[in-house]
C-alpha positions in Angstrom: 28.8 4.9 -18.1 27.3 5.3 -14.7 24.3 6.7 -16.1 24.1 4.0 -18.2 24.7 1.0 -15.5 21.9 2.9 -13.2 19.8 3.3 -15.9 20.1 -1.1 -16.7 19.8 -1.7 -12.8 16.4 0.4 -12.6 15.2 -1.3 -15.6 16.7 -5.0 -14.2 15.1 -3.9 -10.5 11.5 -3.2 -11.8 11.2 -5.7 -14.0 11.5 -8.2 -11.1 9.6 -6.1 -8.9 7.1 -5.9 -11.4 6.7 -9.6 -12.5 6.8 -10.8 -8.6 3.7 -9.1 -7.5 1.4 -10.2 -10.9 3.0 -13.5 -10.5 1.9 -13.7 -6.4 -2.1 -11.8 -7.8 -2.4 -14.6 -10.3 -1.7 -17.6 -8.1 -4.2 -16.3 -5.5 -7.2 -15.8 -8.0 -6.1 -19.3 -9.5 -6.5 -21.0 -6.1 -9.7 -18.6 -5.4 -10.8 -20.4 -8.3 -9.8 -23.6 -7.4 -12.2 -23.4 -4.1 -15.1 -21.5 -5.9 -17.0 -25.4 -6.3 -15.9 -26.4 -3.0 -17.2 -23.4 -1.5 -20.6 -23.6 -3.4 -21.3 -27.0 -2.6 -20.3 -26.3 1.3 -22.5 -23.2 0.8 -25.6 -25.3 -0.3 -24.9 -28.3 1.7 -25.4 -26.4 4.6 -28.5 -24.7 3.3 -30.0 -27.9 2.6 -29.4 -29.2 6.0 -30.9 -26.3 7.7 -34.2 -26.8 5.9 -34.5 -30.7 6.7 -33.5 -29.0 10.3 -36.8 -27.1 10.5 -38.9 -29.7 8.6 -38.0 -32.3 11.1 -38.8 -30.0 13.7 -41.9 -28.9 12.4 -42.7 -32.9 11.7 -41.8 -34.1 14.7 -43.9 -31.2 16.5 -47.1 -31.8 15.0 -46.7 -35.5 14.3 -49.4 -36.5 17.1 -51.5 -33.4 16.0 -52.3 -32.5 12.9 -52.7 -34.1 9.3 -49.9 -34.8 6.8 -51.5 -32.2 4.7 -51.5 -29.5 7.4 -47.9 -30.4 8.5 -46.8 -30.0 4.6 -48.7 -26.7 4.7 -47.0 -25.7 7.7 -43.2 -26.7 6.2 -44.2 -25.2 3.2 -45.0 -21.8 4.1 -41.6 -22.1 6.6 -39.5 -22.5 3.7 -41.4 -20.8 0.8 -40.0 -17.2 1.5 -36.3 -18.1 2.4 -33.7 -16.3 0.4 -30.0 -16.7 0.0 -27.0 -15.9 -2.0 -27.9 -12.4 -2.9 -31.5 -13.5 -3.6 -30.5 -16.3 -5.9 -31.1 -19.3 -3.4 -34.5 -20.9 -2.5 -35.5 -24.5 -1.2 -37.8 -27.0 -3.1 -39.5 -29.8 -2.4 -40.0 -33.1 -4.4 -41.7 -36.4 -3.1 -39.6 -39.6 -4.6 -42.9 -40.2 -7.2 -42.3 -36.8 -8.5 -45.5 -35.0 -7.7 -43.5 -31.0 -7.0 -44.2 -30.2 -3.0 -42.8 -26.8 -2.9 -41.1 -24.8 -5.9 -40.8 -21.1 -4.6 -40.3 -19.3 -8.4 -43.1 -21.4 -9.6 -46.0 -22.3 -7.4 -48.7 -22.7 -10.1 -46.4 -26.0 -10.7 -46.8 -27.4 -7.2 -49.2 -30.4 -7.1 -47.9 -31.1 -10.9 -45.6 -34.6 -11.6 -42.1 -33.3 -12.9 -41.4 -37.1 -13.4 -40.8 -35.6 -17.3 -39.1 -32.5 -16.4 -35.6 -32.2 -18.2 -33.0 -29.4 -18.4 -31.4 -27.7 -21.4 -28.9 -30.7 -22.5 -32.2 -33.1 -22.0 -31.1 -34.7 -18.6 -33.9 -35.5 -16.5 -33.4 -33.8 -13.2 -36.0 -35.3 -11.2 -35.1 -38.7 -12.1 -31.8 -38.6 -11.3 -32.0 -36.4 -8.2 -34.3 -39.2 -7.3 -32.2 -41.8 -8.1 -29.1 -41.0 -6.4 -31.6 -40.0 -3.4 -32.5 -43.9 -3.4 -29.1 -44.7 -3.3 -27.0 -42.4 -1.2 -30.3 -40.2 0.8 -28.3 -37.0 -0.3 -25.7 -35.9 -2.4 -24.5 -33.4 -4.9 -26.1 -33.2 -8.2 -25.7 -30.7 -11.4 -28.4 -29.8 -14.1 -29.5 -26.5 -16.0 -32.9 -24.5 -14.7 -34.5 -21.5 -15.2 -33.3 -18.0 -13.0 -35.9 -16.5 -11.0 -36.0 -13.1 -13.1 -35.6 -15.8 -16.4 -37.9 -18.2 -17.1 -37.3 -18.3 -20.4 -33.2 -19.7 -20.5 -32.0 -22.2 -18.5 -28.8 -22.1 -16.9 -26.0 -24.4 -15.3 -26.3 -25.0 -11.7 -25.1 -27.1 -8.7 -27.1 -28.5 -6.1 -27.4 -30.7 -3.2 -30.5 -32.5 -2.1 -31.6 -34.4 1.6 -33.8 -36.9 1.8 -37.0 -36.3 4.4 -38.1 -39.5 5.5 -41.3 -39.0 7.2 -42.9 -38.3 3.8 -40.8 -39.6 1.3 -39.7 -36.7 -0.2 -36.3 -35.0 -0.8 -35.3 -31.4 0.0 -32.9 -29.4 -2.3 -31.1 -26.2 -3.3 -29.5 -25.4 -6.4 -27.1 -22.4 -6.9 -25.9 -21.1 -10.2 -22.1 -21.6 -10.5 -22.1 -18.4 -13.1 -23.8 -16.0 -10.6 -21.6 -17.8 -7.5 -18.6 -17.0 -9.5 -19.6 -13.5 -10.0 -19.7 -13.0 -6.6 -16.7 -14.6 -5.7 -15.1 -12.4 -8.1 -16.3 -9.5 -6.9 -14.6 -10.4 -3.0 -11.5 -11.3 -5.2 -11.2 -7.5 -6.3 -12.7 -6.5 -2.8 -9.9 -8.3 -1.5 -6.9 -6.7 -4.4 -8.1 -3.3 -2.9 -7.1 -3.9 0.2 -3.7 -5.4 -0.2 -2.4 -3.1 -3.0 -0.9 -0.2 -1.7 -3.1 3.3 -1.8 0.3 4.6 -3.6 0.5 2.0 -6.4 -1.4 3.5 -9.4 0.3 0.8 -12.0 -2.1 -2.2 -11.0 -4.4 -2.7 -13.4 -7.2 -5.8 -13.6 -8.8 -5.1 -16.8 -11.5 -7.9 -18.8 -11.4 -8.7 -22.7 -13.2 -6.1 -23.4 -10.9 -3.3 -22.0 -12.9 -2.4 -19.5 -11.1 -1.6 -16.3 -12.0 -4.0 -12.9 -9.6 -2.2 -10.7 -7.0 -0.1 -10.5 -6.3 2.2 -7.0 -7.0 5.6 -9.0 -10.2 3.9 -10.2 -9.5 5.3 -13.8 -10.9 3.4 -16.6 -8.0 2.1 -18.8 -6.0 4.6 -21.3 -7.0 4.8 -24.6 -4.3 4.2 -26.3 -2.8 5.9 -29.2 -1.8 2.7 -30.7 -5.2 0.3 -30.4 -2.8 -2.7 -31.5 -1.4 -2.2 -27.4 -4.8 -3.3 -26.0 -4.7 -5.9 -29.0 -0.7 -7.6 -28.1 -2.2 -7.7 -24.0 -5.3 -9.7 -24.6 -3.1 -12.0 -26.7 -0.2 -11.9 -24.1 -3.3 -12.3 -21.6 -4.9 -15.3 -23.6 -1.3 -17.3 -24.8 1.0 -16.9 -22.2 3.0 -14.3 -19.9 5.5 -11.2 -21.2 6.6 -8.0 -20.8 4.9 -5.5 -23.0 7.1 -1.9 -24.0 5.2 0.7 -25.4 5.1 4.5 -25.7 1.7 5.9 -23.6 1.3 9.7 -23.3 2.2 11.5 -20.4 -0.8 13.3 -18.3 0.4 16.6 -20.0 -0.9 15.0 -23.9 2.1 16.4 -24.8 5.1 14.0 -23.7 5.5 10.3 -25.2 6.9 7.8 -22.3 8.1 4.5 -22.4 6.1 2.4 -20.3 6.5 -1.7 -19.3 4.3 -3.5 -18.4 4.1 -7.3 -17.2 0.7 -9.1 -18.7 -0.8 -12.5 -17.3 -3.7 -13.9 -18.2 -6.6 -15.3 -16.2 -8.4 -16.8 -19.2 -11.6 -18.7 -17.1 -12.7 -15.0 -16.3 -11.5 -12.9 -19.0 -9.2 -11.1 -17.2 -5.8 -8.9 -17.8 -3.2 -8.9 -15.0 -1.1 -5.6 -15.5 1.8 -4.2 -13.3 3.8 -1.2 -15.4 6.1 1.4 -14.4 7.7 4.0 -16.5 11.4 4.0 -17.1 12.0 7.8 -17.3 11.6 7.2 -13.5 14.7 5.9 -13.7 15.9 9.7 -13.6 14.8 10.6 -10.4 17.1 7.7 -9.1 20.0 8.9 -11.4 19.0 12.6 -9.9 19.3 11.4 -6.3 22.4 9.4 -6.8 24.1 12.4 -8.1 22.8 14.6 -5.2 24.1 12.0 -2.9 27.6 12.0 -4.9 27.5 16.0 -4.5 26.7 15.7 -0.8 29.3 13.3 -0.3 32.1 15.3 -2.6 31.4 18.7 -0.6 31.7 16.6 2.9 34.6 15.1 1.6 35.7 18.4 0.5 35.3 20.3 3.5 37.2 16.9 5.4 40.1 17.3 3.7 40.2 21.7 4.8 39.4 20.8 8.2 42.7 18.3 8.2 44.7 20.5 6.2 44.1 23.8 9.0 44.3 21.3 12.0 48.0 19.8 10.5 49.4 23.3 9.4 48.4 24.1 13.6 50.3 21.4 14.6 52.8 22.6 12.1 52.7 25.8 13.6 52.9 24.6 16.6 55.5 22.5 16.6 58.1 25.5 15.0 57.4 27.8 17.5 58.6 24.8 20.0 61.8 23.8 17.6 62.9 27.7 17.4 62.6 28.4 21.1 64.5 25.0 21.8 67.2 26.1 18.9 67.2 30.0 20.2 67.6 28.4 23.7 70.5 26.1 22.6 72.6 29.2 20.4 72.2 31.1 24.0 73.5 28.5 25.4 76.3 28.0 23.2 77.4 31.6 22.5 77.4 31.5 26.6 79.7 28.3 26.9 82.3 29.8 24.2 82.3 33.3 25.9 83.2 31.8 29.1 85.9 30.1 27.8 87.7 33.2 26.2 87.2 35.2 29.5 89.4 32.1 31.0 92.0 32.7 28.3 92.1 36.2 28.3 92.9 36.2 32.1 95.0 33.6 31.7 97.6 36.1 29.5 97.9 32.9 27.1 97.1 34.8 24.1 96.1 38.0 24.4 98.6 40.7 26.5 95.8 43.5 26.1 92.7 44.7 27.5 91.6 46.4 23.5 92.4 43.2 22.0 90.4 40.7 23.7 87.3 43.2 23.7 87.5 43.1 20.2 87.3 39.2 20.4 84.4 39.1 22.2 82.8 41.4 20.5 83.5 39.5 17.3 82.4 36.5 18.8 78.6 38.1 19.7 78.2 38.2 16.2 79.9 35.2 14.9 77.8 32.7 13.4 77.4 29.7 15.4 76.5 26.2 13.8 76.1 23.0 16.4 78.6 22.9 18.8 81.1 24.5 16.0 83.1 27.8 17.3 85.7 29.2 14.6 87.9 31.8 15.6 90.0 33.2 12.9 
């Protein structure tokens, strides 16, 4: 029965444990997520604003000096090789009647009108940009565009766009929410490393296609003897939230254990949440309870000897004291009563010879004595 209650606690214990710490990892990546747009748009905001920084600069210190066209060629060639977000982030330059000032990835298209020029879903993005431009001198704005190393597929993006005054054009930077994503998900896991234990081989972040994202002994996932496991995760992971028991085989091929596993789902980026432990662990516990039990039955053990010697010492002790005082008291006694005869016998009261009352006291030498009782026959 104690096996069994331990056995139920460990299980109970775990399972807590278990769901806690996947239940804390998902609602961190959920409110990761949550900030990923407002992180982009304060990411190209601030682009944007440092680029209408060193136009105006540049404007305002050749203003007096040189032409229009040599001041655009000047802001140009400032801006044209800037890089950002791993290589993904450039400026460009549009005047409000659409002729393109500055388009890094495409400069065969500078000097062309992109009053036409429409994204994948057949939004104009010039028109708008410019629009809202008109109206507001710089805001946020989304539309699809070619990738840099992709000129071919067009792709959703965010961007944010400044109006320059002194020539009546706007300034803008786009950034890809895909490839922003990817890299915040990448700090995500940068971040899981750091926080999950070095000792804590049962967290696994796996995708929808089984591959492993992270787990501390950076092992890709088991595969399993059963593939209908990997199967009742991903629908776990895409449905809801469970536990998951299952037999896995132990590192030694040999042994089948029973392993449980907690499953949440992060469905926006195809990801598994797994925590599992095995409950055959649950027999080390029950091994160091009963060491403890042992430990505490031989202390108790060698207690109850200890009191048992030091009691049968004081046992001791005290009847050596009791016999000397009763020893002490029969002297004593046998003293008293002797006394007494020697008074009678000189007193002639009973005895009229020497022989007989020697034979009384010898008698009475080797009478019993018990109390204060004397009995002469």
């Amino acid at each position: 029965k104690e096996i069994y209650t331990t056995k139920n606690e460990f299980i109970k214990k775990n399972k807590e444990s278990t769901k806690n710490d996947v239940d804390n990892l998902y609602k961190f990546i959920i409110k990761t997520q949550e900030e990923t747009e407002k992180r982009l748009k304060e990411n190209i905001k601030s682009r944007v604003y440092e680029a209408h920084s060193i136009a105006t600069k540049i404007y305002n210190e050749n203003k007096d000096s040189k032409t229009k066209n040599e001041i655009k060629k000047m802001i140009q060639d400032a801006l044209v090789d800037i890089r950002f977000n791993n290589g993904r982030g450039y400026f460009f330059i549009t005047a409000l009647d659409f002729e393109c000032i500055l388009l890094p990835i495409a400069r065969e298209r500078e000097g062309t009108s992109f009053y036409n020029l429409k994204d994948a879903e057949g939004s104009y993005i010039s028109r708008n940009i410019a629009k809202q431009i008109k109206e507001e001198k710089e805001g946020f704005s989304s539309w699809s565009f070619y990738k840099p190393n992709d000129l071919e597929t067009q792709y959703k993006k965010i961007g944010f766009n400044m109006y320059f005054e002194p020539y009546d054009w706007f300034i803008g930077t786009g950034e890809y929410i895909a490839e922003f994503e990817e890299d915040v998900k990448k700090e995500v896991l940068k971040y899981i490393s750091r926080i999950i234990p070095d000792d804590d081989k049962n967290f696994f972040i796996l995708d929808y296609n089984k591959k492993t994202l992270f787990n501390i002994s950076e092992e890709e996932v088991l595969a399993f003897d059963n593939e209908r496991v990997f199967d009742d995760m991903l629908f776990i992971a895409q449905h809801s939230e469970a536990f998951l028991t299952y037999k896995e085989r132990a590192e030694d091929k040999s042994t089948l254990l029973t392993k449980s596993s907690y499953i949440r789902g992060i469905p926006k980026w195809n990801w598994i949440i797994e925590k599992s432990f095995y409950q055959e662990d649950v027999q080390d516990v029950i091994e160091a309870k009963t060491e403890k039990l042992n430990n505490e039955f031989h202390k108790n053990i060698m207690n109850i000897f200890t009191i048992a010697i030091i009691f049968t010492l004081i046992l001791l002790v005290i009847s050596v004291y009791v016999s000397k005082i009763i020893d002490k008291k029969f002297k004593n006694i046998k003293l008293k009563y002797k006394n007494i005869l020697m008074k009678i016998h000189n007193s002639s009261i009973f005895f009229s010879n020497n022989q007989k009352w020697q034979q009384w006291v010898k008698c009475l030498e080797i009478l019993p004595v018990n109390g204060d009782n004397l009995f002469l026959l």
